[in-house]
N, C-alpha and C positions, 0 to 999 in steps of 0.2 A: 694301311690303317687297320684294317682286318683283317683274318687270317682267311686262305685261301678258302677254308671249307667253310658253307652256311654259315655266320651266327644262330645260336639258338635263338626258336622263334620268341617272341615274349610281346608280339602284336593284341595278344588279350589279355594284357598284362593288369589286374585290377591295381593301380597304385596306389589307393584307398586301401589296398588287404598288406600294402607295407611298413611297416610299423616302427621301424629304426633305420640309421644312415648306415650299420655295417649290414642292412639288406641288401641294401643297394649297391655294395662292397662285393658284395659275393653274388649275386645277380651279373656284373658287369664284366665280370671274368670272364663269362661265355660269349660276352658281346663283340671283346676287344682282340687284335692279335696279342700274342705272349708280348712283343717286344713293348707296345702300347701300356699292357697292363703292368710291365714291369717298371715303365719309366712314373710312370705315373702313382705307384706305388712303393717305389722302393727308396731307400731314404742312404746317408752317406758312410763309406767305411763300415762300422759293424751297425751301426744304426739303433745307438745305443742311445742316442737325444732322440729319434722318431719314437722308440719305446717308450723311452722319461716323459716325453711329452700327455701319452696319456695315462700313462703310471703315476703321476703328480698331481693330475686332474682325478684321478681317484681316489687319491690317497686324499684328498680334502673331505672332508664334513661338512653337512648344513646343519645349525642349528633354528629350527623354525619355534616361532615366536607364539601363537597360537594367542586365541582371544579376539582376533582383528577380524574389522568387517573388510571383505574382501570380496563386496558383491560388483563392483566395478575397478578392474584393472586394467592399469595405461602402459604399452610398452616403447610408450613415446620415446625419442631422443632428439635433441638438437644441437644440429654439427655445421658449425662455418655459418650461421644464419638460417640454415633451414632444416626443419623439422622433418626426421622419418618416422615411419610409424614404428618403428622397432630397430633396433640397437646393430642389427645383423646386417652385415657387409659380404658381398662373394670377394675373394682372394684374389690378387690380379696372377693368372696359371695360364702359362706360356702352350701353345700349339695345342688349340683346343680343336683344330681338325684331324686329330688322333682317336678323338673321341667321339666324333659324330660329322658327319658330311658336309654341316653348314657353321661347325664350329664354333667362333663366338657370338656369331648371330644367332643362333640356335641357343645358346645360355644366355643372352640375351634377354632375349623372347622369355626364358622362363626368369629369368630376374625382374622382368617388366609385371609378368603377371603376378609374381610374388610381393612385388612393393616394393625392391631392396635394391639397394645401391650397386651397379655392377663397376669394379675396377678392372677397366681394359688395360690385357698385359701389354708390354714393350712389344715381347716378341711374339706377338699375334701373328694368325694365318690369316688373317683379314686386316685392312687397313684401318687406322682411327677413325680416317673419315664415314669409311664404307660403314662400323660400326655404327659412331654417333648420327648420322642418317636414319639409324633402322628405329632410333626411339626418340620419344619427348621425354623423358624420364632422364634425373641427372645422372651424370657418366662420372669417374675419375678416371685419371691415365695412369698407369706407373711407368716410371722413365729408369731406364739403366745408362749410365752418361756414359757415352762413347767416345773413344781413346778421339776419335774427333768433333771437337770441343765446338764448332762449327756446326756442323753434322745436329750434335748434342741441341741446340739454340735453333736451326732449325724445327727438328721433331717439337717444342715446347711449344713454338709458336703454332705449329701446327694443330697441337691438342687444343692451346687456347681458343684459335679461331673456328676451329670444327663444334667450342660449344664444351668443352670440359671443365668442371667445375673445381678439381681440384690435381696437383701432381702427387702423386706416390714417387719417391725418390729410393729407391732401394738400393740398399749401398754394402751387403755383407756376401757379397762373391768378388772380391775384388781378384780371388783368383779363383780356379779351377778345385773342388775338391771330390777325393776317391769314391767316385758312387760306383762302388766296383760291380752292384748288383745291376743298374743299369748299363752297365759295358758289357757287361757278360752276355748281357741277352740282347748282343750287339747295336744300341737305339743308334739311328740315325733318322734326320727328317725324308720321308718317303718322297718318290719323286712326284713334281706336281707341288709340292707344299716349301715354302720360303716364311723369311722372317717379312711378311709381307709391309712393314712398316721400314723395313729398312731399304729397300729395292734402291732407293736412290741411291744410297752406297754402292751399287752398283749386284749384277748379280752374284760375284762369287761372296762375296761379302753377306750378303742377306740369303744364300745357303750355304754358308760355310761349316763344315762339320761342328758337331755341337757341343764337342769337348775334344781336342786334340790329344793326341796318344803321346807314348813316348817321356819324356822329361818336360814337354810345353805343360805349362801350369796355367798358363793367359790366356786368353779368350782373347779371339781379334775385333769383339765386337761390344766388350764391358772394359772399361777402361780401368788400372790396377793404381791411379795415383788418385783416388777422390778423396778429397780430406772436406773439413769444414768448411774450406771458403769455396768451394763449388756451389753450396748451399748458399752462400751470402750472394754468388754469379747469378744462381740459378733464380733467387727471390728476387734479382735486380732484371730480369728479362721477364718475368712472368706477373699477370695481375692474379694467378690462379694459388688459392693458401698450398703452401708445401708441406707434404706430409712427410717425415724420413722415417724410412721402414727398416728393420733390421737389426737395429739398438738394443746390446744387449748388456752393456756398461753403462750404470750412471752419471759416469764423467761424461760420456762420449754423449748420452742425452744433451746435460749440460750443454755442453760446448754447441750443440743442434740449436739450441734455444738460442743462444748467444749468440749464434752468425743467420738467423732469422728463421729455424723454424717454427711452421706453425702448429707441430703436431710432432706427435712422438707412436710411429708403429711396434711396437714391443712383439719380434717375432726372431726363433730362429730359421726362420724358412723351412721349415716342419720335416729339421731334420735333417736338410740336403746341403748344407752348406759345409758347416764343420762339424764332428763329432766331438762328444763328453761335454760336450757345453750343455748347461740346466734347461732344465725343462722351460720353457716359456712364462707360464705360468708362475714358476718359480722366481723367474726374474721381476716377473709386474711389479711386483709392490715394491720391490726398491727403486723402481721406473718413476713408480708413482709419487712415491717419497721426493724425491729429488724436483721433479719436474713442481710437485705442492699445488698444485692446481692452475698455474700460471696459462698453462695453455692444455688441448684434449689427447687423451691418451689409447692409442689404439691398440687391440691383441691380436693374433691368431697363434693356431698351438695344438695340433690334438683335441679339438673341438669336434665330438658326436652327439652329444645330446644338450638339450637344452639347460639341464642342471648347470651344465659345463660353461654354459653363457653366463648363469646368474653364479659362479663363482666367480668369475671373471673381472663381471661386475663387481659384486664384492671387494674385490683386491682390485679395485681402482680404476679398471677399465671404462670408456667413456663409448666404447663401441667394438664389435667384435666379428671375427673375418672368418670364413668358413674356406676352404680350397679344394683338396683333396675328394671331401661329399657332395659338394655338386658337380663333380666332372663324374664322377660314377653315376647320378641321379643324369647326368649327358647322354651318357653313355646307353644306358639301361632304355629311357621313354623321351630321351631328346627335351625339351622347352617345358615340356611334362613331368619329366623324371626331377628337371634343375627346381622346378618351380615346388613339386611335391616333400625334397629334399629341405627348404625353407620353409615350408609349411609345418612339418616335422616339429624344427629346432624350434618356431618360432610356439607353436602353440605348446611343445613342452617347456619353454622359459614360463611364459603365460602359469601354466598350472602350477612350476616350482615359487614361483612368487605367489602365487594364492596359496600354497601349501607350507611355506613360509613365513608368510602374514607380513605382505608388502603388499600395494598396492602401484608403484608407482618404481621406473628404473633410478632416479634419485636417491630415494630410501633405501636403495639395497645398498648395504656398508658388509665390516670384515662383522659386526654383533652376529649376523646368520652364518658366521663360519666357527666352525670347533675345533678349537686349539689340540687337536688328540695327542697331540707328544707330551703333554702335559697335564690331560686330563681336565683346564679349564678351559672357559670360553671367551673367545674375545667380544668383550662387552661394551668397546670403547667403539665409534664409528668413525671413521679413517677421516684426516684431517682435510 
């Protein structure tokens, strides 16, 4: 998990004297081994969608409104019946004992203190249960449906009863894709660390190498035939709302909606899946279009600042998922650093909407974004 020689010390670390999530970026480089920093950083083939992602997110404009009283602002949202104090989600990010010794208990712990929703991945180094034990605070699970369908019906029930509020279904690695940057810096799970959720498959199976060499393109542990009616399976074995993540076709939303989901995740998995596909960002608002408000629409994407949330926002977002920066805020100050890292995003949304002239996450439409290709504003607020 680290590299043979010390980490750099960083035990008097002021996190207060941090100021952005690429600190934390560049802090965590001397925390981690190469192999660590490179899986967790590098994105697929040329890595031209992890570019776009925040290339797109910059390329946007705000147009702030000015004139508003904006002596009290709310960064309320309410999702599935219950209200969080703010819009930000942590990503569900596979073998977070990479990054720190106590892994998702430890982001955990800073998610709890932060206020924010944590979604525990599939492939965690801690079990759902061992997780949902460590807090009162609501959990989601993300599930990747395993080529045994069995298996798959099992793990749901088990998020359920452990106390999980919702499933994340993520469904856009149906196969293996070139993350050449991470093979090169040869990642494998270290010994000692498993897909701890998965053990009942037995052990070769829950450490099975983590991308097979050669011509295998399959994964022995994501299963490569998921279509829509897994989603109609899957809402018929769970009382838990289904999220599907990974949608980055309007049809393909559609058709989610139509075999029962409850949620539309608009993500390309920041990067790692396939390459030249759009930006995320990019994608939302035809996300949003389509879905028309029927049910809530989740993001993630290249999200470092807070501006980046109230774009987000803007173009339809109903709540928005952070990955990549809190596993360096992990890494860097442990429960401290994850928690610091939300604090960050949360109180720069906060100030872009007061500098905006909104007071409230409702109000924020496409009118504070500026049409720059064309020199006007879009004045109309999304339907």
């Amino acid at each position: 998990m680290r590299d043979d020689k010390p980490p750099a010390n960083h035990d008097d670390l002021d996190l207060d004297s941090i100021r952005s999530l690429d600190e934390f970026e560049q802090l965590s480089k001397s925390r981690l081994s190469a192999m660590a920093y490179e899986y967790l950083t590098a994105g697929v083939a040329d890595e031209t969608t992890l570019r776009e992602n925040r290339n797109a997110l910059e390329r946007l404009r705000l147009l702030p409104r000015g004139l508003v009283d904006v002596s009290r602002i709310s960064t309320a949202v309410t999702l599935f019946g219950r209200q969080h104090e703010s819009p930000l989600l942590l990503a569900p990010c596979a073998y977070q004992k990479l990054f720190h010794p106590e892994g998702e208990l430890e982001a955990l712990l800073g998610a709890t203190r932060a206020g924010v929703t944590f979604i525990a991945p599939c492939f965690a180094t801690v079990t759902l249960e061992d997780t949902a034990a460590a807090t009162s605070q609501p959990l989601w699970f993300q599930l990747y449906v395993n080529p045994d369908r069995a298996f798959t019906r099992e793990l749901i029930q088990r998020a359920e009863t452990a106390g999980y509020e919702a499933l994340v279904v993520t469904v856009d690695v149906p196969v293996n894709g070139p993350r050449d940057r991470e093979l090169r810096a040869g990642f494998s799970l270290p010994p000692g660390l498993a897909r701890a959720n998965l053990l009942s498959l037995g052990a070769a199976l829950a450490s099975a190498p983590h991308r097979p060499g050669g011509r295998d393109i399959y994964s022995v542990v994501r299963a490569p035939d998921v279509t829509a009616k897994d989603i109609e399976w899957i809402k018929s074995v769970t009382r838990m709302p289904v999220i599907v993540k990974g949608l980055l076709h309007p049809d393909a939303a559609e058709q989610a909606l139509r075999h029962g989901a409850d949620a539309i995740y608009v993500s390309n998995h920041g990067g790692r899946s396939m390459d030249t596909v759009p930006a995320a960002i990019e994608v939302l608002p035809h996300i949003v279009r389509r879905v028309a408000g029927a049910k809530p629409v989740l993001f993630d994407g290249g999200v470092r600042r807070g501006s980046d949330v109230f774009k987000a926002l803007a173009l339809g977002a109903d709540a928005v998922a952070v990955g990549r920066p809190f596993l360096h805020g992990l890494a860097v100050a442990g429960a401290a650093g994850v928690a610091r890292v939300v604090e960050i995003l949360w109180a720069e949304l906060a100030m872009t909407m007061g500098l905006a002239g909104t007071t409230s996450v409702d109000a924020i439409d496409e009118s504070f974004l500026w049409e720059s290709t064309s020199g006007t504003s879009r004045h109309q607020p999304r339907a």
